[in-house]
KEDRENTI-210074 format. One record per atom (N, C-alpha, C): atom name; x, y, z; residue in one letter; residue number from 1. Coordinates in Angstrom, 3 decimals. Last residue first. Layout:
{r CA; {X; Y; Z}; A; NUM}
...
//
This chain:
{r N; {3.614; 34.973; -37.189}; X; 72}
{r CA; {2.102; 34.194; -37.599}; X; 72}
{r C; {2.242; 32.526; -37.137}; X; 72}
{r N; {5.104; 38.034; -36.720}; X; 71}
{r CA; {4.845; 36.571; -36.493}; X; 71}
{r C; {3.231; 35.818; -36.606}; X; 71}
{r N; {6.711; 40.891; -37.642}; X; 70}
{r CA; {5.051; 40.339; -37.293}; X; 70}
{r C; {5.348; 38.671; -37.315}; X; 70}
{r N; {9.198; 43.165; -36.848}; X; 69}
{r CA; {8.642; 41.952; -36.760}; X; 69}
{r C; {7.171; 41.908; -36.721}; X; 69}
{r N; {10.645; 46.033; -37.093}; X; 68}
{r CA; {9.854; 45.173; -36.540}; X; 68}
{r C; {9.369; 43.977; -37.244}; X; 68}
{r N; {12.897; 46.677; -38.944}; X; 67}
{r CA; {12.715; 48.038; -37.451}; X; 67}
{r C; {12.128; 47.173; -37.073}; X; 67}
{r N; {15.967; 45.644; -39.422}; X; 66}
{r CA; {14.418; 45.446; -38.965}; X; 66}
{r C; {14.040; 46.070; -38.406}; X; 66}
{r N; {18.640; 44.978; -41.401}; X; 65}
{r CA; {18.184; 45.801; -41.035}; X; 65}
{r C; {16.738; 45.492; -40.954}; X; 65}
{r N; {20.441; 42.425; -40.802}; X; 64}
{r CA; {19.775; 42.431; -41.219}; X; 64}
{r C; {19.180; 43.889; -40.784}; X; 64}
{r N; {22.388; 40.587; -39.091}; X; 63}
{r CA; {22.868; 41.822; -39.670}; X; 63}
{r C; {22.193; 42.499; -40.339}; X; 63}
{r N; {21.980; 38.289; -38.029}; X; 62}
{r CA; {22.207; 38.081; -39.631}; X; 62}
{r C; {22.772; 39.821; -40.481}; X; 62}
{r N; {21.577; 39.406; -35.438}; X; 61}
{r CA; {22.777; 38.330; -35.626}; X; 61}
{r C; {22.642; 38.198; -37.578}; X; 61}
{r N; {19.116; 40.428; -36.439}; X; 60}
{r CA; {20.242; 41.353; -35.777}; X; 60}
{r C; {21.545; 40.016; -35.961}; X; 60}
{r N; {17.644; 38.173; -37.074}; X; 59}
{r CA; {17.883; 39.601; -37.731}; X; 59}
{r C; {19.127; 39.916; -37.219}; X; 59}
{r N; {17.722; 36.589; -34.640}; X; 58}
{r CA; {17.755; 36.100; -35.446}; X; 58}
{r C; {18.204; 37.180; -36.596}; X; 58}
{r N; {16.188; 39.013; -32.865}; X; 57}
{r CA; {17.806; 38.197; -32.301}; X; 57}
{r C; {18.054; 37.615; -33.467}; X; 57}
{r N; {13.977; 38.919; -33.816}; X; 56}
{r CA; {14.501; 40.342; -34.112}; X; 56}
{r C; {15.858; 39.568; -33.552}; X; 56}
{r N; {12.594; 36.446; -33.559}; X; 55}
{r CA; {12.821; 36.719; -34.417}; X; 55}
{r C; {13.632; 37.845; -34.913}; X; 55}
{r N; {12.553; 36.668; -30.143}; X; 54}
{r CA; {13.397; 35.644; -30.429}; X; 54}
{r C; {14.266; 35.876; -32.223}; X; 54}
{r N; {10.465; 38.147; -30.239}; X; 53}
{r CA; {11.565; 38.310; -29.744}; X; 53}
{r C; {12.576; 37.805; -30.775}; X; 53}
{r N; {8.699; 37.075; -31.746}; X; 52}
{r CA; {9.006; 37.774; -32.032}; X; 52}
{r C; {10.457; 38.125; -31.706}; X; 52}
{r N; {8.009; 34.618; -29.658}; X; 51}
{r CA; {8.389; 34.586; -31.302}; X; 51}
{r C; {8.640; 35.771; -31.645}; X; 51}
{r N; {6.928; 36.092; -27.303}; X; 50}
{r CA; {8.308; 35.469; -27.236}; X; 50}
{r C; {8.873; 35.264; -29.008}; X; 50}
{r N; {4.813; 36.802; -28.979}; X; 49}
{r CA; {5.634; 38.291; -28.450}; X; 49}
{r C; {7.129; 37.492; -28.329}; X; 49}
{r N; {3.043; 34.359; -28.932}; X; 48}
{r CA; {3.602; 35.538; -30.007}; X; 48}
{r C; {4.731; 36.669; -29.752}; X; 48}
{r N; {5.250; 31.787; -26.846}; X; 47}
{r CA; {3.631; 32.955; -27.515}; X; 47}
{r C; {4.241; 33.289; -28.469}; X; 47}
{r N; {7.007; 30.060; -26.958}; X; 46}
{r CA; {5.842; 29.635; -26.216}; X; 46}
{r C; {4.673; 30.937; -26.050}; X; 46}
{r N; {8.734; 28.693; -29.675}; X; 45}
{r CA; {8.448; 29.580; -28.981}; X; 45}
{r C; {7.266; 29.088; -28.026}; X; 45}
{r N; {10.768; 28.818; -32.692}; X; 44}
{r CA; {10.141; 27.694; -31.690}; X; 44}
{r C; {9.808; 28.687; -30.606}; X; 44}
{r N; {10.778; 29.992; -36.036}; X; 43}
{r CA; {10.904; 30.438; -34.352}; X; 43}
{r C; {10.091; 29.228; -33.864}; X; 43}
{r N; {11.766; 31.437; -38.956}; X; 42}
{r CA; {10.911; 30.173; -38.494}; X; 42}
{r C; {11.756; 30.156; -36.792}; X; 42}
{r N; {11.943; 34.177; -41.252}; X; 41}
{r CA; {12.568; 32.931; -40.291}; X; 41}
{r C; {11.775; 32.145; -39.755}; X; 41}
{r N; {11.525; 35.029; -44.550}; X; 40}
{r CA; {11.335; 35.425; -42.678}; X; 40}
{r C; {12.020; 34.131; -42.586}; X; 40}
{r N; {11.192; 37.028; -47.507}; X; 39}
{r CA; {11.738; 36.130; -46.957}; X; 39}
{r C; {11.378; 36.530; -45.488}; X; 39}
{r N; {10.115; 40.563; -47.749}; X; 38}
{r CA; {10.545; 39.407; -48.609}; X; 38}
{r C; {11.280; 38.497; -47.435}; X; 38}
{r N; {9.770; 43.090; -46.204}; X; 37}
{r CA; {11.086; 43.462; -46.984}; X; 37}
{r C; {11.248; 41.654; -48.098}; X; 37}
{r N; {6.869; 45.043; -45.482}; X; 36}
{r CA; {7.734; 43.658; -45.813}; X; 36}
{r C; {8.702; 43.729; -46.652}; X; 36}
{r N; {6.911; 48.184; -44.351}; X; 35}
{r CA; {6.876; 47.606; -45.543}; X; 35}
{r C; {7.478; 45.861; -45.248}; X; 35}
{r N; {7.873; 50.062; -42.401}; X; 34}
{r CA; {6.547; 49.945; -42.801}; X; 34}
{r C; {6.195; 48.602; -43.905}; X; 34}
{r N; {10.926; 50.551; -42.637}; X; 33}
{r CA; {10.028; 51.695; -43.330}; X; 33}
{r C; {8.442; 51.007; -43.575}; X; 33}
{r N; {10.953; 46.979; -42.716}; X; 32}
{r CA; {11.696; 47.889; -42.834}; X; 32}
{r C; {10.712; 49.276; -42.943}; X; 32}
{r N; {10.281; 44.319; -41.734}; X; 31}
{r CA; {9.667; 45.027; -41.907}; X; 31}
{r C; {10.728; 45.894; -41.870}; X; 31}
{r N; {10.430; 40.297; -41.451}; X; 30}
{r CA; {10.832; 41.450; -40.817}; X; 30}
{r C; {10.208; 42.623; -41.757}; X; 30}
{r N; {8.405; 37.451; -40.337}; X; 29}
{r CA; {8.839; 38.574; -41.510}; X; 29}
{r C; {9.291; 39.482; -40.875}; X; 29}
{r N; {7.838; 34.224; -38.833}; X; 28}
{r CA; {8.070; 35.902; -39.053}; X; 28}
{r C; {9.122; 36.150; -39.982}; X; 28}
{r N; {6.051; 31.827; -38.025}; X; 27}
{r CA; {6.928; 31.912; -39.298}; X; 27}
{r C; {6.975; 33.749; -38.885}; X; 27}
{r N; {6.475; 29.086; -35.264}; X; 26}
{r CA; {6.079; 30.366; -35.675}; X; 26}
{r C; {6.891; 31.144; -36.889}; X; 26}
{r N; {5.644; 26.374; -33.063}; X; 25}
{r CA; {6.235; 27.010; -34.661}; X; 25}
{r C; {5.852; 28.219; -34.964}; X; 25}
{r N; {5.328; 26.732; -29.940}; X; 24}
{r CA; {4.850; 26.696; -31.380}; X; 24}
{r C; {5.529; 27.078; -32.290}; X; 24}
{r N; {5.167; 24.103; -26.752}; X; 23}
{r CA; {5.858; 25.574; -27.163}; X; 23}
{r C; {4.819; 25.227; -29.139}; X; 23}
{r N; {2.572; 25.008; -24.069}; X; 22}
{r CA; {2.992; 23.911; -25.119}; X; 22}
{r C; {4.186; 25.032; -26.116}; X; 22}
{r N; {2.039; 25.410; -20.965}; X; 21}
{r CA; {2.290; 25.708; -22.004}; X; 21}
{r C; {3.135; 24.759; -22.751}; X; 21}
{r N; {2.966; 24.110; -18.133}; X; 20}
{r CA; {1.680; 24.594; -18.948}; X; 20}
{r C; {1.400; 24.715; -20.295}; X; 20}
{r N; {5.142; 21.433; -16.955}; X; 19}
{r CA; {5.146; 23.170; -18.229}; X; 19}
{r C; {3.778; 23.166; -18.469}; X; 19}
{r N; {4.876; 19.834; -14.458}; X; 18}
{r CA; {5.284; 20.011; -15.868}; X; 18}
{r C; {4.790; 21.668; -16.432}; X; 18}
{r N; {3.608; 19.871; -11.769}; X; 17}
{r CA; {4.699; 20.695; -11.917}; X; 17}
{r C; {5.689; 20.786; -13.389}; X; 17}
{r N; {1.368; 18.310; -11.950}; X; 16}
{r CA; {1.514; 19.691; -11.376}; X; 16}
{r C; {2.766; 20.632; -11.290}; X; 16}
{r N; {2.797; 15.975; -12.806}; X; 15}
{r CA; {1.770; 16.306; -13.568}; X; 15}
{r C; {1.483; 17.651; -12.906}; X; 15}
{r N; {4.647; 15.279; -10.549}; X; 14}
{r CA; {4.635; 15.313; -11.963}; X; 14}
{r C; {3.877; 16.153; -12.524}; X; 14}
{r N; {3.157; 14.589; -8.474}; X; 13}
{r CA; {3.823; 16.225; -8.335}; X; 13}
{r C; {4.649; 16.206; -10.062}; X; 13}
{r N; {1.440; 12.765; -9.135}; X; 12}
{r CA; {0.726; 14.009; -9.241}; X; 12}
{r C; {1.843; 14.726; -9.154}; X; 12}
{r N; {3.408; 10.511; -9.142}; X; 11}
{r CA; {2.423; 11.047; -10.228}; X; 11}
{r C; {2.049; 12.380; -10.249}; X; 11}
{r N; {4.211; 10.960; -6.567}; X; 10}
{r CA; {5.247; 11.222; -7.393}; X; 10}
{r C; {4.627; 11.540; -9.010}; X; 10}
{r N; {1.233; 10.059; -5.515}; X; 9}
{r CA; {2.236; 11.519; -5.089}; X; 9}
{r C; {3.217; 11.778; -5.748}; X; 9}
{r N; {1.483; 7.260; -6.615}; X; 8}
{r CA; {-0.044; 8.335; -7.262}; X; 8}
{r C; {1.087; 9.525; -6.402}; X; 8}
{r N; {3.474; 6.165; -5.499}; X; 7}
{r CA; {3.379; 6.293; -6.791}; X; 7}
{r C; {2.886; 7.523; -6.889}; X; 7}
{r N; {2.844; 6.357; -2.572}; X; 6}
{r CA; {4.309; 6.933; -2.839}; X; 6}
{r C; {4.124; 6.717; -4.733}; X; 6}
{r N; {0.994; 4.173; -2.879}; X; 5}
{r CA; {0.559; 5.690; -2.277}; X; 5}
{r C; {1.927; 6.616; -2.447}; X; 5}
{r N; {2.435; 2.264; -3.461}; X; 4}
{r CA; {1.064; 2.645; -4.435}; X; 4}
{r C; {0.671; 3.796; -3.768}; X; 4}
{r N; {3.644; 1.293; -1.336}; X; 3}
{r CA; {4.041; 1.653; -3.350}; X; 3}
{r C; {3.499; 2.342; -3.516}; X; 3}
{r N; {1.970; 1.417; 0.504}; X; 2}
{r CA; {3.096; 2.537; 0.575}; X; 2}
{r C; {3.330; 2.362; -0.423}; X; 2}
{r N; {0.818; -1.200; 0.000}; X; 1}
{r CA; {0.000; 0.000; 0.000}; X; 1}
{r C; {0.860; 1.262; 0.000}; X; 1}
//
């Protein structure tokens, strides 16, 4: 009976303490003067705003001039 009651508690603090959130593919474009400039990147992420982020670090390390990002 201590297995099985030391299971289901190692179960549950599992399952209450995994990640909420699922992460997502996300495709963004960068934007110059207002405008799509052609071609984007592809972002693993856990919202929109983090994909973004993540997408202007991607720019900037490519050297890429972006004033902003949209992610879909």
């Amino acid at each position: 009976m201590k297995k099985f009651a030391s299971l289901i508690a190692v179960s549950a603090l599992f399952v209450f303490s995994s990640q909420a959130q699922a992460s997502y593919s996300y495709e963004c474009s960068r934007y110059v003067d207002g405008s799509p400039t052609g071609g984007h990147v592809k972002v693993v992420a856990d919202s929109k705003s983090e994909a973004e982020q993540k997408a202007m670090q991607k720019y900037k390390e490519l050297k890429l001039r972006t004033d902003y990002v949209k992610c879909h």
